[in-house]
NUVEXRO-25225 format. One record per residue (C-alpha): residue in three letters; chain; residue number from 1; x, y, z. Coordinates in nm, 4 decimals. Example, Ala and Ser with C-alpha at 12.3 -4.5 7.8 and 13.67 -1.06 7.14 Angstrom:
! residues 2
  code  unit  pos         x         y         z
   ALA     A    1    1.2300   -0.4500    0.7800
   SER     A    2    1.3670   -0.1060    0.7140
END
This chain:
! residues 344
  code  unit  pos         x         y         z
   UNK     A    1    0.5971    2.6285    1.2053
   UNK     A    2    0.6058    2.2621    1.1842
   UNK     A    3    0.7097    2.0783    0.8792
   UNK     A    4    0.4697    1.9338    0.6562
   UNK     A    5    0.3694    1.6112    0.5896
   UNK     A    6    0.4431    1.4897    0.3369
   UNK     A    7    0.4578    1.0964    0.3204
   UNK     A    8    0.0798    1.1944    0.4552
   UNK     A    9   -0.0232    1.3933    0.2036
   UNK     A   10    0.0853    1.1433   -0.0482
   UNK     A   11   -0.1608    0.8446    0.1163
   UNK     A   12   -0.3987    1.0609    0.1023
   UNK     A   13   -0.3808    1.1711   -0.2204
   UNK     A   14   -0.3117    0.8130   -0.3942
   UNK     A   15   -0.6558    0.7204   -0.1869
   UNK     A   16   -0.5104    0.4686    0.0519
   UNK     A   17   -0.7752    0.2001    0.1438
   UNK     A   18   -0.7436   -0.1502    0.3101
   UNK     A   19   -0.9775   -0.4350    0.3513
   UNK     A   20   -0.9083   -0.6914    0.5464
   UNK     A   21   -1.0293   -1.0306    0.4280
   UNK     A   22   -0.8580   -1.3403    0.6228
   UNK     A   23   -0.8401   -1.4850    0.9537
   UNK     A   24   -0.6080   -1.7995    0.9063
   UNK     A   25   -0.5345   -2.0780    1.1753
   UNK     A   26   -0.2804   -2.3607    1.0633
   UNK     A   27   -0.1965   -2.6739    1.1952
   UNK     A   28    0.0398   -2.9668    1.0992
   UNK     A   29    0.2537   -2.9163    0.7696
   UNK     A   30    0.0949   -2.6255    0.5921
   UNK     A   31    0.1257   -2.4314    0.2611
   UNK     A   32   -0.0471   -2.1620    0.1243
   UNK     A   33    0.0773   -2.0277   -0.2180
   UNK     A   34   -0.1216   -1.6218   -0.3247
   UNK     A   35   -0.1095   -1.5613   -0.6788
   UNK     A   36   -0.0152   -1.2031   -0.8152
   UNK     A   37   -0.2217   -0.9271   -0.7189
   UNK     A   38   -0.3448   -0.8649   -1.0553
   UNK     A   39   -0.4827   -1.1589   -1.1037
   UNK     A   40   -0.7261   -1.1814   -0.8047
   UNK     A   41   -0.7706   -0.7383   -0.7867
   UNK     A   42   -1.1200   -0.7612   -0.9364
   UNK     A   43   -1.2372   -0.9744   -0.6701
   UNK     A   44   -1.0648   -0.8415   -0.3682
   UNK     A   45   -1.0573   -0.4946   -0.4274
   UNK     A   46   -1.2533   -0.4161   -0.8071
   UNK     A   47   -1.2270   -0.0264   -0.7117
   UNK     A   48   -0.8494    0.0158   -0.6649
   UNK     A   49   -0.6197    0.0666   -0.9611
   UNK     A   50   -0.3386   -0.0996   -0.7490
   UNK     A   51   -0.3869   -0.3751   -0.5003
   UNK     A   52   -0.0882   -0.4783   -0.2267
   UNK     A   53   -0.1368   -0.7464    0.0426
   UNK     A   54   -0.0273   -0.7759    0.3654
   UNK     A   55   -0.0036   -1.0779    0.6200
   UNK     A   56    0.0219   -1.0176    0.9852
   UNK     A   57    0.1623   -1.3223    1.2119
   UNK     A   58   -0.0781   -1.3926    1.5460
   UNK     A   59    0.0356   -1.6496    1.6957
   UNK     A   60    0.3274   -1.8937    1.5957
   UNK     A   61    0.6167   -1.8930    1.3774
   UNK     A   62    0.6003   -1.9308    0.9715
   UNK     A   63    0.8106   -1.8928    0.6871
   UNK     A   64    0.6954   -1.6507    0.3943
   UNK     A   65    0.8852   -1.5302    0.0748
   UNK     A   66    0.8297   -1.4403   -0.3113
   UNK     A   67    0.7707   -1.7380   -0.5396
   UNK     A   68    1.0972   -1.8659   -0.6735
   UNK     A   69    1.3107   -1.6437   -0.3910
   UNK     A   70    1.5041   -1.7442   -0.0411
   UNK     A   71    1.1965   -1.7121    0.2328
   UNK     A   72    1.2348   -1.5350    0.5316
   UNK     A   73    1.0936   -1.6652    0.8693
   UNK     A   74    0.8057   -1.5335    1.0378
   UNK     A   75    0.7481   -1.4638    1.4599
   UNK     A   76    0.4298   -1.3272    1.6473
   UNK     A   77    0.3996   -1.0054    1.5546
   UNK     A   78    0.6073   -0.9771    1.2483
   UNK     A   79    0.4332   -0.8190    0.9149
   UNK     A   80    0.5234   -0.8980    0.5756
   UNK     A   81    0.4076   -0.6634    0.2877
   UNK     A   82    0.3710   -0.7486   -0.0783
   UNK     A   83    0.3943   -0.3499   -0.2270
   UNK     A   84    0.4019   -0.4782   -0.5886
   UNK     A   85    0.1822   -0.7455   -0.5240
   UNK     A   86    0.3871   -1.0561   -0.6224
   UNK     A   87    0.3187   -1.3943   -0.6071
   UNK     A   88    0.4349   -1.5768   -0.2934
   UNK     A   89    0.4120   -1.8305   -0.0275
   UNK     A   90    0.3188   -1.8372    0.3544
   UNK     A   91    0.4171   -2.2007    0.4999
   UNK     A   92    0.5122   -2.4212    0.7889
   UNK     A   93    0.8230   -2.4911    0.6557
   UNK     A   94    1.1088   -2.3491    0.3590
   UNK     A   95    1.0544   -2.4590    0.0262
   UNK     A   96    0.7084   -2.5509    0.0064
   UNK     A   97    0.4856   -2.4949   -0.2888
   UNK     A   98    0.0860   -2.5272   -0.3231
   UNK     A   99   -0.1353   -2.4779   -0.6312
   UNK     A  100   -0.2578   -2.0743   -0.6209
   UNK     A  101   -0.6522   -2.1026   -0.5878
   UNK     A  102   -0.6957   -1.7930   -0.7801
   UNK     A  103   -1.0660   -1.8939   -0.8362
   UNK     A  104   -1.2051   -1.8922   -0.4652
   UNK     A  105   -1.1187   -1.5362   -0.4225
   UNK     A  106   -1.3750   -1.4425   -0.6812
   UNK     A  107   -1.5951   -1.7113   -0.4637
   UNK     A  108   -1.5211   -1.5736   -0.1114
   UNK     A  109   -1.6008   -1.2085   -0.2865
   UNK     A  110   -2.0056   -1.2674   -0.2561
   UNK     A  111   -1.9736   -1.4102    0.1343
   UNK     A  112   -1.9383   -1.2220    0.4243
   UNK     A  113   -1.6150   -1.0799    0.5439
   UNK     A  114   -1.3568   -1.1453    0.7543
   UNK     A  115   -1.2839   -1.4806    0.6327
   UNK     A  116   -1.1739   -1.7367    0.8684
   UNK     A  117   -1.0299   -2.0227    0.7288
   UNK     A  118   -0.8035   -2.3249    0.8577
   UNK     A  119   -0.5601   -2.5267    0.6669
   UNK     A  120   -0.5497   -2.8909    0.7928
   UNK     A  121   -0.1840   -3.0695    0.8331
   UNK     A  122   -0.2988   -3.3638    0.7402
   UNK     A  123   -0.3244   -3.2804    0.3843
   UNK     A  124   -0.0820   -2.9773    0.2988
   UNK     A  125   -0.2377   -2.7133    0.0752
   UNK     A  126   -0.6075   -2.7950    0.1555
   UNK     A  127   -0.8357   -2.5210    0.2624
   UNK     A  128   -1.0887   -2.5756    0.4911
   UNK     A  129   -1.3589   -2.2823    0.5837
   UNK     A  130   -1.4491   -2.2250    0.9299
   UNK     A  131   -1.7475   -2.0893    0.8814
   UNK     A  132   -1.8963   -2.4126    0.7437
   UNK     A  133   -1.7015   -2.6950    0.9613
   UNK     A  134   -1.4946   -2.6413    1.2671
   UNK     A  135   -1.1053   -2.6598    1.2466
   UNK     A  136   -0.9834   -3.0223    1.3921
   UNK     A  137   -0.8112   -2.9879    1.7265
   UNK     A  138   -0.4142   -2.8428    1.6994
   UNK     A  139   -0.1862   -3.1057    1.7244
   UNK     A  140    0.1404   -2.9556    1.5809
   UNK     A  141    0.4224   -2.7268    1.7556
   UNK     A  142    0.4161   -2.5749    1.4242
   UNK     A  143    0.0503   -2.4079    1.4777
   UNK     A  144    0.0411   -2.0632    1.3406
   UNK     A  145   -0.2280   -1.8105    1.2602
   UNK     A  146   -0.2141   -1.4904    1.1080
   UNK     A  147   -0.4456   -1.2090    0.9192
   UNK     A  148   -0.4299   -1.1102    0.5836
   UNK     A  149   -0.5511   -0.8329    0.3607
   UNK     A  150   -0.5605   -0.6213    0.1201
   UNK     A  151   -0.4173   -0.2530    0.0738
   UNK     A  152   -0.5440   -0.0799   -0.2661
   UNK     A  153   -0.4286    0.2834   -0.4148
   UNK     A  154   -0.3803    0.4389   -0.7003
   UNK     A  155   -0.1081    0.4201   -0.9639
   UNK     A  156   -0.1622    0.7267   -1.1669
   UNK     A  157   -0.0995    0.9531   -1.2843
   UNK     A  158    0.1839    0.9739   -0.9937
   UNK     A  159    0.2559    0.7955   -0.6951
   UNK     A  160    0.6191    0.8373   -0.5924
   UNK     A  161    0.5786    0.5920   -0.2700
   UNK     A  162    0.5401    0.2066   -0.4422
   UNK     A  163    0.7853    0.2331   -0.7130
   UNK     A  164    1.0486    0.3034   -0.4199
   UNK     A  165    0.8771    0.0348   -0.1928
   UNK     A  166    1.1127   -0.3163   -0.2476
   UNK     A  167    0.9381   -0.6472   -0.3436
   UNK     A  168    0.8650   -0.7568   -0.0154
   UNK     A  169    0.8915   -0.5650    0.2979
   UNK     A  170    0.9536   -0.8078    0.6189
   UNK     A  171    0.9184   -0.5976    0.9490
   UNK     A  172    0.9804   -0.7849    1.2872
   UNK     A  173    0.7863   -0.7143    1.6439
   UNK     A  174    0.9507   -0.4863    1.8036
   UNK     A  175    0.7837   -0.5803    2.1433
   UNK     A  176    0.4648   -0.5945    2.3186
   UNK     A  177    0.4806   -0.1905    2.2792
   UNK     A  178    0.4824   -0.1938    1.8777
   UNK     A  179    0.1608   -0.1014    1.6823
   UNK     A  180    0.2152   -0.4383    1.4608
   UNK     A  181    0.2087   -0.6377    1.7952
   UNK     A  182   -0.1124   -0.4632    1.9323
   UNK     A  183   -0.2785   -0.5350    1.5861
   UNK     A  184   -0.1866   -0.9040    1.5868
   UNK     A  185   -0.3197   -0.8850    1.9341
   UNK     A  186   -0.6866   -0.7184    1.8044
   UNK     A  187   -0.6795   -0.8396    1.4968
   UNK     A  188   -0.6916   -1.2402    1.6207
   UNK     A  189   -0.9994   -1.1405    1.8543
   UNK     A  190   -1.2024   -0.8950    1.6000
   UNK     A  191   -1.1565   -1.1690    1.2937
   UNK     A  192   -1.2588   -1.4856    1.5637
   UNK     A  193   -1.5742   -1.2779    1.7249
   UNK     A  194   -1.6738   -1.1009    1.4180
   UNK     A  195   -1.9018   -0.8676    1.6052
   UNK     A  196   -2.0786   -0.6283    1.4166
   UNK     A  197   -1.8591   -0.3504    1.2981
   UNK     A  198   -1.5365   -0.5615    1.2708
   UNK     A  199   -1.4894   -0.5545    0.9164
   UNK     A  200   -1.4835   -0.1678    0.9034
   UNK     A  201   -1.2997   -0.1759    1.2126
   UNK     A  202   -0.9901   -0.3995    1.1075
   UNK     A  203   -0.9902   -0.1838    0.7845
   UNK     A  204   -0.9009    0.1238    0.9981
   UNK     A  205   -0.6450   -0.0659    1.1625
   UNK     A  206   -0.4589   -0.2233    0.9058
   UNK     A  207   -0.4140    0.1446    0.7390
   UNK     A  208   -0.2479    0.2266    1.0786
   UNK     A  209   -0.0262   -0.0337    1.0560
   UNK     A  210    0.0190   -0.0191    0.7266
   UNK     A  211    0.1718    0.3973    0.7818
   UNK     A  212    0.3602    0.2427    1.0846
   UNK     A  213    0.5483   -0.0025    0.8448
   UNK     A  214    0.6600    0.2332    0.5697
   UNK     A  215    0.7741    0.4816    0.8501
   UNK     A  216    0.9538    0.1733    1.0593
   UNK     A  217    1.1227    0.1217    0.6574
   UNK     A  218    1.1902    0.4870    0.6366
   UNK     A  219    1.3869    0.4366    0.9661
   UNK     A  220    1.5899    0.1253    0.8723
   UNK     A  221    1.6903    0.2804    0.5439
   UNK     A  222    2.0691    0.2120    0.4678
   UNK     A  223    2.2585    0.5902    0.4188
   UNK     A  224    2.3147    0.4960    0.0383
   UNK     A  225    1.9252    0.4423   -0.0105
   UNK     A  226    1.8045    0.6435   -0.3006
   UNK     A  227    1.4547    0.6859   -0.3669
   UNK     A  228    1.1212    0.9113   -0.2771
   UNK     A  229    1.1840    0.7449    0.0968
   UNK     A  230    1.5305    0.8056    0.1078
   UNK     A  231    1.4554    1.1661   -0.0191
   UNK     A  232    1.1890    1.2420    0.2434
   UNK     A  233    1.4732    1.1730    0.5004
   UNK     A  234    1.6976    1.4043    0.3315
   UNK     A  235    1.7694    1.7270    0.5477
   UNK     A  236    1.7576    1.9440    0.1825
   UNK     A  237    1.5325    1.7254   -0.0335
   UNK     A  238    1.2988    1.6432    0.2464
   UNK     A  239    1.2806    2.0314    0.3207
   UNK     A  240    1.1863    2.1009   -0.0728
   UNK     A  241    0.9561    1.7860   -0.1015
   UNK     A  242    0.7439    1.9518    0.2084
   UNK     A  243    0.7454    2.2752    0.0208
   UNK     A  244    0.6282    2.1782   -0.2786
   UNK     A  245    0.3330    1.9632   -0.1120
   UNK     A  246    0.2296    2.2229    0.1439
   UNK     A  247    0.1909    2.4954   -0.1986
   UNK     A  248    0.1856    2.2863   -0.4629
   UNK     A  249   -0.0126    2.6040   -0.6577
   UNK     A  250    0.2799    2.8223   -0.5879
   UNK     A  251    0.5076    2.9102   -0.8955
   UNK     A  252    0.8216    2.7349   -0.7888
   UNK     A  253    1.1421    2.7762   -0.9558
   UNK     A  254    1.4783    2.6175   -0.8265
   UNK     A  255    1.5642    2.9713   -0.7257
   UNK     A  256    1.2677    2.9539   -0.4599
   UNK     A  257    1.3466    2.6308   -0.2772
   UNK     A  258    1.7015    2.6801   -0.2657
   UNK     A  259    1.6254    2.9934   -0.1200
   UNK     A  260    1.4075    2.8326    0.1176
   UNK     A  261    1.5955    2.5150    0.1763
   UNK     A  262    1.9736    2.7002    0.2799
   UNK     A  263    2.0900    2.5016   -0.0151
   UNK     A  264    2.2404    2.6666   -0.3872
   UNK     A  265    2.0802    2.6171   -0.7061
   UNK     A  266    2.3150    2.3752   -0.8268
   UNK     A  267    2.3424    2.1550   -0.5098
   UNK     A  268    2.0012    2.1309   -0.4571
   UNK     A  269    1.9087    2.0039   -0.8084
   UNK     A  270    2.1579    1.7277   -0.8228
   UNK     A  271    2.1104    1.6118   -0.4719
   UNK     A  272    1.6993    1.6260   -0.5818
   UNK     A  273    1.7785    1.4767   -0.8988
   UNK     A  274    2.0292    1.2153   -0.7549
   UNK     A  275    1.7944    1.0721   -0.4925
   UNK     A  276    1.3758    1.1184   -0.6345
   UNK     A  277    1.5104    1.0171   -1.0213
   UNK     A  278    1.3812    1.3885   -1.1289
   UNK     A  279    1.4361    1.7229   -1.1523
   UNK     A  280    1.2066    1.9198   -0.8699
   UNK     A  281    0.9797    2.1540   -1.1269
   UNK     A  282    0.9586    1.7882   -1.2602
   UNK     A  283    0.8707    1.6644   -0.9381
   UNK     A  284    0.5710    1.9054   -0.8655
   UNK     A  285    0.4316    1.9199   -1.2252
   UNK     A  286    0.3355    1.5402   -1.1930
   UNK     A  287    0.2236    1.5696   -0.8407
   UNK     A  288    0.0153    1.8930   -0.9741
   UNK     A  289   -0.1151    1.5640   -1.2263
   UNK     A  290   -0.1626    1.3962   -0.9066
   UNK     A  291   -0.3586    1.6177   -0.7139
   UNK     A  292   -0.5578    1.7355   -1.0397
   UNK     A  293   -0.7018    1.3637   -1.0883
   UNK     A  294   -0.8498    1.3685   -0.7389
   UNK     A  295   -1.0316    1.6881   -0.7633
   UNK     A  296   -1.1495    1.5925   -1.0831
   UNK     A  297   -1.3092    1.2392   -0.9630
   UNK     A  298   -1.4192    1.3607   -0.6195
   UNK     A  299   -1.5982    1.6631   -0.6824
   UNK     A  300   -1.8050    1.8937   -0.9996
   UNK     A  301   -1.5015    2.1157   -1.0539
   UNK     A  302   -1.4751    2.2335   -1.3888
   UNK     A  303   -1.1632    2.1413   -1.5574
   UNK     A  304   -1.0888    2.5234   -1.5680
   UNK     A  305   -1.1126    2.5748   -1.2112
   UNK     A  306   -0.9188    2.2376   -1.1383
   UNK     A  307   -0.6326    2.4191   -1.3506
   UNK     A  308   -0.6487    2.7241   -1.0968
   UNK     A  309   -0.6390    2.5106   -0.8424
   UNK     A  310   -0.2740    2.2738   -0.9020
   UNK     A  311   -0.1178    2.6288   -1.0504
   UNK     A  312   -0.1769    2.6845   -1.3836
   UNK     A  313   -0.3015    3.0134   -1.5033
   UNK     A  314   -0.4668    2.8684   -1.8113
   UNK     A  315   -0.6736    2.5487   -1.8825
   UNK     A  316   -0.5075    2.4896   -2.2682
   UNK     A  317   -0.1841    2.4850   -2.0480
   UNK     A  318   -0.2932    2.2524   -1.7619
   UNK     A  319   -0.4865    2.0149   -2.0229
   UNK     A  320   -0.1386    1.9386   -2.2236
   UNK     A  321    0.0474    1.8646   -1.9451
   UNK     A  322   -0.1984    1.6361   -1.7971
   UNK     A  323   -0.2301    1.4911   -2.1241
   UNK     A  324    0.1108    1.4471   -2.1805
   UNK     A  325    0.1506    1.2611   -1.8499
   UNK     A  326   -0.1718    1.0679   -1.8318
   UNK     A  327   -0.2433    1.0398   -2.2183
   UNK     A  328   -0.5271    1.1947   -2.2151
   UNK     A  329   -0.7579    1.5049   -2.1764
   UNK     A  330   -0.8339    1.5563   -1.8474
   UNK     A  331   -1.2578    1.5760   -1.8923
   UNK     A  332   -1.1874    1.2311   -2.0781
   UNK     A  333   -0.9774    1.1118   -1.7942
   UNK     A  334   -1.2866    1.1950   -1.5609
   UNK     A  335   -1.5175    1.0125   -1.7602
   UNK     A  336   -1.3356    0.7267   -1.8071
   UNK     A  337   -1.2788    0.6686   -1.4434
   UNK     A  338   -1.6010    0.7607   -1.3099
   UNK     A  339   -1.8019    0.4644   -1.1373
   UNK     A  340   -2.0226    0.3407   -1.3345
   UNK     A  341   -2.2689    0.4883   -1.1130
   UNK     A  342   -2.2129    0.8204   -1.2413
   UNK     A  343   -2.3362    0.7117   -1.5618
   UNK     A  344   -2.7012    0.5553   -1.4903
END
């Protein structure tokens, strides 16, 4: 029987979505400063509790690195990820700084995606939309382009993958083989042509390079890594983590998976404890939270049978943990993320 997935299941259940939103050509000395996530989320991506962005390099070499932190340098094909959607700053050249337009993302919102835009050498920082004037002719060695989006998910009740996801994730081309090289490679031609179904298209795409990335991380992981990462690695924790998500209704005690895992009680539960940060019956009791908060917004379920299904034999019992974890009832929890929609 093959092993579960489980960093799968957990994309799917924090409802994974991308949009990709820039095509960006650059000439001369460049600069291009993105404010934090949070502050631009209601334009970019209003429906996702969490938003991370991502630039992919096309063509070119750049620099790119967290406001206020050493920058790292940038070559065709190379992705950078923002997980916790910091502030930071794409350039030409180390140490550069430009003013954060956090107003004209809520102004590109109402226009048509992709965006293409260019920013002009001849005045560092300035933004000039290609769908309104043509770029001036390239002139500098320093050229670059690159697309950027957006990756949104949820937050809560649990998600084990962001907290355990560093700052700033920089993963080079690995060759013209690698799935971030191919999507540089489609990415520049869907954003130029914008043909009709490009914007769904490059959303597909960036969520497969998006997986790739985290698993390429998994990979590169030192041997002292803690973390949910580190533990899906893990020959024993791994093993119980893909228990506990292929039956998450099951009534699992640490006698079960250390059964299952070839692993005693003891051993298990520190090893659990010392790389995921929590006890495992700790563990699947907020991923039961998890898994309860999707059923609840994507179907009619009744709260009862939403208790039946994550494992609990009673809904008094399944409403006080959920409320203990999310802070509140789980039929208020429902309403109060509901689209507005739901409501009219």
């Amino acid at each position: 029987m093959s092993e579960h997935d489980t960093l799968s299941d957990v994309l799917r259940t924090v409802r994974l979505r991308t949009a990709v939103f820039y095509y960006v050509s650059c000439d001369g000395e460049w600069v291009a400063e993105a404010p934090c996530s949070r502050d631009i989320a209601a334009a970019v991506m209003p429906e996702a509790e969490h938003v991370m962005e991502y630039h992919v390099l096309t063509s070119g070499e750049c620099w790119a690195g967290l406001v206020g932190a050493a920058p790292i340098r940038m070559r065709r094909g190379d992705v950078v990820l923002l997980p916790h959607g910091d502030a930071h700053v794409v350039s030409s050249a180390p140490g550069m700084r430009a003013d954060p337009a956090v107003d004209s993302y809520f102004e590109q919102a109402r226009t048509q995606r992709p965006f293409r835009f260019h920013y002009d050498g001849t005045a560092p920082g300035t933004l000039l939309d290609l769908d309104s004037q043509p770029p001036p002719p390239s002139t500098a060695a320093t050229a670059a382009t690159f697309v950027c989006g957006f990756i949104g998910c949820d937050l809560k009740p649990f998600n084990p993958l962001i907290a355990t996801l560093p700052r700033m994730l920089h993963l080079p081309a690995e060759g013209r083989s690698a799935l971030s090289e191919q999507f540089a490679t489609f990415a520049a031609a869907e954003s130029a042509s914008r043909r009709p179904g490009s914007e769904a298209l490059l959303e597909r795409l960036s969520e497969m390079m998006f997986v790739d990335a985290i698993r390429r991380h998994v990979e590169q992981l030192p041997p002292e890594t803690t973390g949910w990462l580190a533990g899906l690695r893990d020959r024993y924790v791994g093993r119980a983590l893909a228990l506990l998500h292929e039956r998450p209704a099951a009534p699992w005690t640490i006698e079960d998976l250390s059964s299952q895992v070839g692993l005693s009680r003891s051993a298990l539960h520190e090893r659990f404890v010392s790389l995921i940060g929590q006890a495992p019956v700790q563990y699947l009791t907020n991923w039961r939270m998890q898994l309860a908060s999707r059923l609840l917004l994507e179907g009619r379920s009744t709260v009862a049978t939403v208790a039946v299904d994550v494992g609990y034999d009673s809904e008094a019992a399944f409403a006080r943990a959920f409320k203990r974890l999310v802070g509140m009832p789980p039929a208020a929890w429902r309403r109060a993320h509901e689209p507005a929609s739901a409501h009219a």
